[in-house]
SEMI-321008 format. One record per residue (C-alpha): residue in three letters; chain; x, y, z; residue number from 1. Coordinates in nm, 2 decimals. Example, Ala and Ser with C-alpha at 12.3 -4.5 7.8 and 13.67 -1.06 7.14 Angstrom:
! SEMI-321008
[ala A [1.23 -0.45 0.78] 1],
[ser A [1.37 -0.11 0.71] 2],
END
This chain:
! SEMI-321008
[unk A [5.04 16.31 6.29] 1],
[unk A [4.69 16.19 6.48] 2],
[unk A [4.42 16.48 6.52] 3],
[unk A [4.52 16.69 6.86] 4],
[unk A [4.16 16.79 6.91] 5],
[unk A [4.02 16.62 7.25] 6],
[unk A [3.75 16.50 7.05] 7],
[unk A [3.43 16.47 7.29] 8],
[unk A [3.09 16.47 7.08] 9],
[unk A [2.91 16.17 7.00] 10],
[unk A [2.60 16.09 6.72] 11],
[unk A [2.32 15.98 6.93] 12],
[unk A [2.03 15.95 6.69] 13],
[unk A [1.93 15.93 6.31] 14],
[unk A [1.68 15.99 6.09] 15],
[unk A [1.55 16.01 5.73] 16],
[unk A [1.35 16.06 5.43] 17],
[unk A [1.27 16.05 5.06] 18],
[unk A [0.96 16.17 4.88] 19],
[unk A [0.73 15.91 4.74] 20],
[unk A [0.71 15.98 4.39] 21],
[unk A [0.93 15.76 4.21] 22],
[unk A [1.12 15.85 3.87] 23],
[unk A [1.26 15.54 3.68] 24],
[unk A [1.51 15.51 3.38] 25],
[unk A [1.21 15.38 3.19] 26],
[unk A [1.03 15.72 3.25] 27],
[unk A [1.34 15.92 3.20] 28],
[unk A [1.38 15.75 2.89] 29],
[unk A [1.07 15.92 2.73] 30],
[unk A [1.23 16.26 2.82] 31],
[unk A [1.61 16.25 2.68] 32],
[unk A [1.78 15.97 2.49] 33],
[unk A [1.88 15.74 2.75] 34],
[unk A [1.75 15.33 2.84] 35],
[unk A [1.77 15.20 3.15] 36],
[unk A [2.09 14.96 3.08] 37],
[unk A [2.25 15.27 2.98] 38],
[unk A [2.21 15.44 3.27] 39],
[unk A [2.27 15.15 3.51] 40],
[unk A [2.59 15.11 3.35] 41],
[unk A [2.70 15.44 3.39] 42],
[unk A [2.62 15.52 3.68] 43],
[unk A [2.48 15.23 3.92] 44],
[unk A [2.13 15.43 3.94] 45],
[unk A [1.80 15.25 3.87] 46],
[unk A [1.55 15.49 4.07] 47],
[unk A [1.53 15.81 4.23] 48],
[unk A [1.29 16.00 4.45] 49],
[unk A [1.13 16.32 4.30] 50],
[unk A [0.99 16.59 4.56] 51],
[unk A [0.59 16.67 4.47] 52],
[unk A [0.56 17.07 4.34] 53],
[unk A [0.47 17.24 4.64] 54],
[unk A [0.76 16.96 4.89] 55],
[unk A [1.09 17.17 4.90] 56],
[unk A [1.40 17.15 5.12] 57],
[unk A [1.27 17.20 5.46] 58],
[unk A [0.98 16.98 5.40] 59],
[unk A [1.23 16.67 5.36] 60],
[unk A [1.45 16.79 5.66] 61],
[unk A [1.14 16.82 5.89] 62],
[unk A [1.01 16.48 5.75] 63],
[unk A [1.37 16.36 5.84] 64],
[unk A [1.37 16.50 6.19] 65],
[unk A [1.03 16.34 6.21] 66],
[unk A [1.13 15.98 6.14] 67],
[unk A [1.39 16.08 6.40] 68],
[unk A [1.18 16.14 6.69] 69],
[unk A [0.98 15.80 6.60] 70],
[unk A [1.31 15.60 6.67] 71],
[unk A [1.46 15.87 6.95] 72],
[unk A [1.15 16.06 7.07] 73],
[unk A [1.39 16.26 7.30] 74],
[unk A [1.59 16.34 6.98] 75],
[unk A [1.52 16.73 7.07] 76],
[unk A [1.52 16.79 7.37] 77],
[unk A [1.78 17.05 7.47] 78],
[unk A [1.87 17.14 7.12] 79],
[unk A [2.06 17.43 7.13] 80],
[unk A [2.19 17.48 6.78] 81],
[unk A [2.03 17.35 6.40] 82],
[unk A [2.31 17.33 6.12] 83],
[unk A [2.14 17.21 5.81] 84],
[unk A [2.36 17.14 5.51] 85],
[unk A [2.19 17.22 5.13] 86],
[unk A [2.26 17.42 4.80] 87],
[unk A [1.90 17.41 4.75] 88],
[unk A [1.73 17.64 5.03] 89],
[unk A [1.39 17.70 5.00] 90],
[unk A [1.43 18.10 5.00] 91],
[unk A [1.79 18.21 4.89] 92],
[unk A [1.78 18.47 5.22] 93],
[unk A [1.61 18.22 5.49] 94],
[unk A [1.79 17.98 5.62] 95],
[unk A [1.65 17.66 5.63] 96],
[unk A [1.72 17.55 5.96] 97],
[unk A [1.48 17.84 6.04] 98],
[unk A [1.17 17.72 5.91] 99],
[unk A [1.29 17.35 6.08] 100],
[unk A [1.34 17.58 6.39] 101],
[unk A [1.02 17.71 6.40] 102],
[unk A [0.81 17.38 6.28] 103],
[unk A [0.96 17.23 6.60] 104],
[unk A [0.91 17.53 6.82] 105],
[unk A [1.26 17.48 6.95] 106],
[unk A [1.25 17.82 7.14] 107],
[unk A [1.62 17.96 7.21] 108],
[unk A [1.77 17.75 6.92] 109],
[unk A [2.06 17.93 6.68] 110],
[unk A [2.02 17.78 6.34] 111],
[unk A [2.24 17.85 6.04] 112],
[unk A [2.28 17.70 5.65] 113],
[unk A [2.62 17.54 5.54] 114],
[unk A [2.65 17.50 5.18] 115],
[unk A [2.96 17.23 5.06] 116],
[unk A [2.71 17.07 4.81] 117],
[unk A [2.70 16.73 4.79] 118],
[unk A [3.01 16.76 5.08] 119],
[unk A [2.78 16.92 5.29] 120],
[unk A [2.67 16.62 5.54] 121],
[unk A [3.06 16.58 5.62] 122],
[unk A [3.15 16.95 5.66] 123],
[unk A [2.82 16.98 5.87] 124],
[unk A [2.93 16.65 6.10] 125],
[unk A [3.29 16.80 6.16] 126],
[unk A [3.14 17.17 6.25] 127],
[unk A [2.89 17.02 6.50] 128],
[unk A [3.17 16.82 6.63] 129],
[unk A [3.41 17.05 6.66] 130],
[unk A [3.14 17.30 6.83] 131],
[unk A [3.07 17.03 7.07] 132],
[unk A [3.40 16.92 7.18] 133],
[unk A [3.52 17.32 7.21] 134],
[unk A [3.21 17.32 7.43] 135],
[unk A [3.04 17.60 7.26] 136],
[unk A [2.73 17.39 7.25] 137],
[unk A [2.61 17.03 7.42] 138],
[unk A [2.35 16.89 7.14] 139],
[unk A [2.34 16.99 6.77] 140],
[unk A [2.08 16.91 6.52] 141],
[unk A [2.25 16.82 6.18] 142],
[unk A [2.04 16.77 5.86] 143],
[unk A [2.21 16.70 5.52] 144],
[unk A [1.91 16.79 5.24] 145],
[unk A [1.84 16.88 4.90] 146],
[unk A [1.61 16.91 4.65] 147],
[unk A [1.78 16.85 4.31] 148],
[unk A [1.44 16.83 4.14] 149],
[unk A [1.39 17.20 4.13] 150],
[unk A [1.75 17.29 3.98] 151],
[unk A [1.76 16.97 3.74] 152],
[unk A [1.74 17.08 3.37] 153],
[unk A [1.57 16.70 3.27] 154],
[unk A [1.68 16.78 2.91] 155],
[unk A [2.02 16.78 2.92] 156],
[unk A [2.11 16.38 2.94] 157],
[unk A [2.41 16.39 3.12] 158],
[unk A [2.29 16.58 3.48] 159],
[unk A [1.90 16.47 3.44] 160],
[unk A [1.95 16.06 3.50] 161],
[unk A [2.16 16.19 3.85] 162],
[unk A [1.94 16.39 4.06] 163],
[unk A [1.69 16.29 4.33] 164],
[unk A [1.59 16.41 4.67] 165],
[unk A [1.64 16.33 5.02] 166],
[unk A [1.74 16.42 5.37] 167],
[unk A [1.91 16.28 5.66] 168],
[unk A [1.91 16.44 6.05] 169],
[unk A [2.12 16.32 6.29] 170],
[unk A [2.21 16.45 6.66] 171],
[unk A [2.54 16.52 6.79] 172],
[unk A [2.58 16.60 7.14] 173],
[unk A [2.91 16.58 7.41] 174],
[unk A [3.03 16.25 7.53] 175],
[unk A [3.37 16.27 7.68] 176],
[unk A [3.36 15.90 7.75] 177],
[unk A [3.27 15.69 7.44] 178],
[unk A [3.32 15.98 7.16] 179],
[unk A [3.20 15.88 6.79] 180],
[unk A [3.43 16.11 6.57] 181],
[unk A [3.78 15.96 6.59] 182],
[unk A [3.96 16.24 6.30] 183],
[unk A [3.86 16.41 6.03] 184],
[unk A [4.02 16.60 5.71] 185],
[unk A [3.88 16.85 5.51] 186],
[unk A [3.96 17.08 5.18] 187],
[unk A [3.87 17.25 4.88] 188],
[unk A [3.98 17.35 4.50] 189],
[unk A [3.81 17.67 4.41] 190],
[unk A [4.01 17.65 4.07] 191],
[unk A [3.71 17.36 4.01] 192],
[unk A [3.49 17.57 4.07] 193],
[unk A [3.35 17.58 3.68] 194],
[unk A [3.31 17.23 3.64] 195],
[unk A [2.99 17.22 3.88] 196],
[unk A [2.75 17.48 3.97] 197],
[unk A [2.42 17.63 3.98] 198],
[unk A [2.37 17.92 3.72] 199],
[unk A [2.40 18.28 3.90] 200],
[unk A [2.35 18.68 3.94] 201],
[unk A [2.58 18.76 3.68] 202],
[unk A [2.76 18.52 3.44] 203],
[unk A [2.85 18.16 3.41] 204],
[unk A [3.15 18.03 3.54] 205],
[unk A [3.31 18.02 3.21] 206],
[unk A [3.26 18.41 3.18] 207],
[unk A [2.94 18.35 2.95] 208],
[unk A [2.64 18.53 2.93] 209],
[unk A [2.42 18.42 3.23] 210],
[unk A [2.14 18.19 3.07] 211],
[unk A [1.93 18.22 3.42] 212],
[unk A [1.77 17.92 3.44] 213],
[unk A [1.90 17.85 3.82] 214],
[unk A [2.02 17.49 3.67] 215],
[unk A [2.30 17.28 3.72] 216],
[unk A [2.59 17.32 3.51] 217],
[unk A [2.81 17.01 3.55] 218],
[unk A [3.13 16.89 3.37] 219],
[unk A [3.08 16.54 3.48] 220],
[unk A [3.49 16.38 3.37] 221],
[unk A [3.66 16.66 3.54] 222],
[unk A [3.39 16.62 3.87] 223],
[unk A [3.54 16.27 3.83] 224],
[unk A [3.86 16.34 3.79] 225],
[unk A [3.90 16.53 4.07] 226],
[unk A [3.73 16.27 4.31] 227],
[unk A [3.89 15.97 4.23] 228],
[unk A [4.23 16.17 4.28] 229],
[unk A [4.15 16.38 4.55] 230],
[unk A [3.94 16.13 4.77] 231],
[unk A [4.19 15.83 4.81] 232],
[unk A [4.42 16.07 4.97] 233],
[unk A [4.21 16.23 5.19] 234],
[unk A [4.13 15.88 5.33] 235],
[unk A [4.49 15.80 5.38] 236],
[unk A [4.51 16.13 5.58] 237],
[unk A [4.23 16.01 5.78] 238],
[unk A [4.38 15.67 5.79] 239],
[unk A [4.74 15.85 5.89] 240],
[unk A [4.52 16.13 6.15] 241],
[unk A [4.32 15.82 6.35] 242],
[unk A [4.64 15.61 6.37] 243],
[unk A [4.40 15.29 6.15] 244],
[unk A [4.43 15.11 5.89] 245],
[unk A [4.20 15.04 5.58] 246],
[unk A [4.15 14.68 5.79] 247],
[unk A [4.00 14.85 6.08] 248],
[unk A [3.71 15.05 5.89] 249],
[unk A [3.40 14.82 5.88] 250],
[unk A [3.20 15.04 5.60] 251],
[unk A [3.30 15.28 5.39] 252],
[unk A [3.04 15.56 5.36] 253],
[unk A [3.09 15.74 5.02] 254],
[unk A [2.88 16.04 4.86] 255],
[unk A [2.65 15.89 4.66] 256],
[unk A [2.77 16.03 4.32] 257],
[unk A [2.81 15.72 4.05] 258],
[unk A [2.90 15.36 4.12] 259],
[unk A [3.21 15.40 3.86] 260],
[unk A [3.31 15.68 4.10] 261],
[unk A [3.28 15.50 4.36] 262],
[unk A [3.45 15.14 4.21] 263],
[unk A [3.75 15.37 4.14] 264],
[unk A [3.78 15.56 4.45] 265],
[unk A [3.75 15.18 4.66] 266],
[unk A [4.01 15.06 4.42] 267],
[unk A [4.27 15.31 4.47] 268],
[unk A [4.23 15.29 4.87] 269],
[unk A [4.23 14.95 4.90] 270],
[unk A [3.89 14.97 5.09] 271],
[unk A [3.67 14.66 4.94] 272],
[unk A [3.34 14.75 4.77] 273],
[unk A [3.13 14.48 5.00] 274],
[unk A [3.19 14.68 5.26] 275],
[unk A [3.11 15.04 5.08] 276],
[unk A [2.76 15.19 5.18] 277],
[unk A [2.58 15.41 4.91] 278],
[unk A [2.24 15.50 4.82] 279],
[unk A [2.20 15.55 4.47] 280],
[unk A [2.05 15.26 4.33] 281],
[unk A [1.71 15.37 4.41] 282],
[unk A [1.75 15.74 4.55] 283],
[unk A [2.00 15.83 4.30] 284],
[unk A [2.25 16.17 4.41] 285],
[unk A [2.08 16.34 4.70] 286],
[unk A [2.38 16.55 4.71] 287],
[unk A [2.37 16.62 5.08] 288],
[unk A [2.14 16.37 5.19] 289],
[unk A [2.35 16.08 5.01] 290],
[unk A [2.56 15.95 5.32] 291],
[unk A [2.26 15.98 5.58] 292],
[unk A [2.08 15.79 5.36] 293],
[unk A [2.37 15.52 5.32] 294],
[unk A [2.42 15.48 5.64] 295],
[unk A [2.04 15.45 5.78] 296],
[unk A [1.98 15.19 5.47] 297],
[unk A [2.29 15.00 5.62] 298],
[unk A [2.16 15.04 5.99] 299],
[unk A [1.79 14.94 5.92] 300],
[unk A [1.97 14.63 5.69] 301],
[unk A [2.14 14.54 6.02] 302],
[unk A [2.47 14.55 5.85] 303],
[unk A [2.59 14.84 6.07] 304],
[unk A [2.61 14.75 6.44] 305],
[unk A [2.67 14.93 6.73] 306],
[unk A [3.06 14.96 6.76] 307],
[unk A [3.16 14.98 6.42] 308],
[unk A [3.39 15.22 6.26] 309],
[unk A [3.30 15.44 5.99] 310],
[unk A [3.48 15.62 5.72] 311],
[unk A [3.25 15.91 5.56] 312],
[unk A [3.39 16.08 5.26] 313],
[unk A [3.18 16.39 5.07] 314],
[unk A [3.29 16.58 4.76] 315],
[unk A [3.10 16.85 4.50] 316],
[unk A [3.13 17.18 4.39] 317],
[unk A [3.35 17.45 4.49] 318],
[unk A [3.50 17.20 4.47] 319],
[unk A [3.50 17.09 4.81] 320],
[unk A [3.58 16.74 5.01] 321],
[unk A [3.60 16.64 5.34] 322],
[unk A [3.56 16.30 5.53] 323],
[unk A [3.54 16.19 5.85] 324],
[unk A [3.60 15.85 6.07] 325],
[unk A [3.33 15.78 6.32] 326],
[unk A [3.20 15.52 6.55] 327],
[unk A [2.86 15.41 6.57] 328],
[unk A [2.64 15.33 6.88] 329],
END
């Protein structure tokens, strides 16, 4: 049955960023046992951005917010809540919308972490949504960051070609008249859990001695077993939740995991590849920052214009997934 939430919030800006330091497969290469026509094969990546030593998450979400306020320099005003989605905070007991909150000086501001991983963006967009259309709050700040770089192990092959890092910001604030969100769907399996993850307190999630290298852990064919399966239905709940068809989405907004993952997923929802959005030929998996990144490449390409609808689907560990439809402008 369609969504019975009166949704009334709207995204009113965007920004974005990626550090300047570029790592290539050629570089990589030198590092594991990998080649650039391996990797491209693989995984659709050719480039990703690499944060400098002392550049961590809420570096990228304040250069994010940044770019913002270049293209919307009234972005801010009236904030009254900061939701940044990551799994790679900074401090593990300070939030990183904190230390946003206070580079902005947005006095009177709440500001809280969400951690879905690389379904962070999505869970982010349908909590400052649902916020905003409950009336609890009038204008969110939603950033969707990470830096991979400082919990990539770069000599294990299979996670080390992935990573990069990135952020995206965007504003979501109530509009009753011309709303952006049109449905959403969310979920999770915590029985996933061990097939990606960042090594903790006590023990792997395997029940094996803790190695404590605060890396990723990632069984890479059940992470893609579980999204090409999972995320085809959840668009057909959106599809059945928004009362739309595949033939009314113009772009297809994806998490940036692996082109094959992605190929697959299109394939088995009957959504067409030209009109997918990703990131990761030169950015690679941002994780959180994937589909803000997609989407502002596709906006500052001119391929998304104002009007057009939007279907944004996240997954990652927990395993967690949700996706949203949406209407820009």
């Amino acid at each position: 049955m369609p969504s019975s939430l009166p949704l009334q919030a709207r995204l009113t800006a965007i920004g974005t960023y990626v550090p300047s330091r570029i790592l290539t497969n050629e570089e990589l290469s030198h590092w594991v046992d990998t080649n650039d026509e391996w990797i491209v094969q693989r995984t659709g990546i050719r480039e990703r951005r690499i944060a400098e030593e002392h550049e961590f998450t809420s570096h990228l979400c304040i250069a994010a917010v940044n770019n913002m306020l270049t293209r919307y320099p009234d972005a801010l005003t009236n904030v009254e809540l900061i939701i940044v989605a990551t799994h790679t905070p900074d401090l593990s007991s300070t939030p990183v919308a904190c230390l946003v909150q206070a580079h902005f000086g947005l006095a009177h501001t709440g500001a809280y972490d969400l951690n879905a991983t690389c379904a962070g963006f999505t869970y982010a967009l349908h909590t400052a949504s649902a916020l905003v259309s409950a009336g609890a709050h009038r204008k969110i700040l939603v950033i969707g960051a990470d830096a991979l770089s400082k919990i990539t192990d770069y000599s294990d092959r299979s996670t080390c070609i992935l990573f990069g890092d990135g952020a995206g910001a965007v504003i979501v604030e109530h509009d009753a008249e011309q709303p952006s969100f049109l449905a959403h769907h969310i979920g999770s399996d915590g029985t996933g859990a061990k097939h990606v993850y960042r090594t903790g307190l006590a023990a792997d999630l395997n029940g094996a001695p803790l190695i404590g290298n605060g890396k990723l852990v990632q069984n890479g064919r059940e992470v893609y077993r579980f999204a090409v399966s999972t995320v085809p239905q959840g668009i057909e709940q959106l599809l059945i939740k928004s009362g739309l068809s595949t033939s009314d989405i113009d772009w297809f907004i994806p998490h940036s995991a692996n082109l094959r993952m992605i190929d697959s997923i299109c394939e088995k929802s009957g959504i067409p590849i030209e009109q997918t959005l990703y990131s990761l030929e030169y950015f690679g998996n941002t994780s959180a920052a994937s589909i803000p990144l997609a989407l502002d490449l596709g906006i500052r390409e001119e391929k998304v214009q104002d009007g057009d609808t939007m279907l944004l689907y996240g997954f990652g560990g927990g395993l967690t997934h949700a996706g949203l439809i949406i209407r820009w402008g």
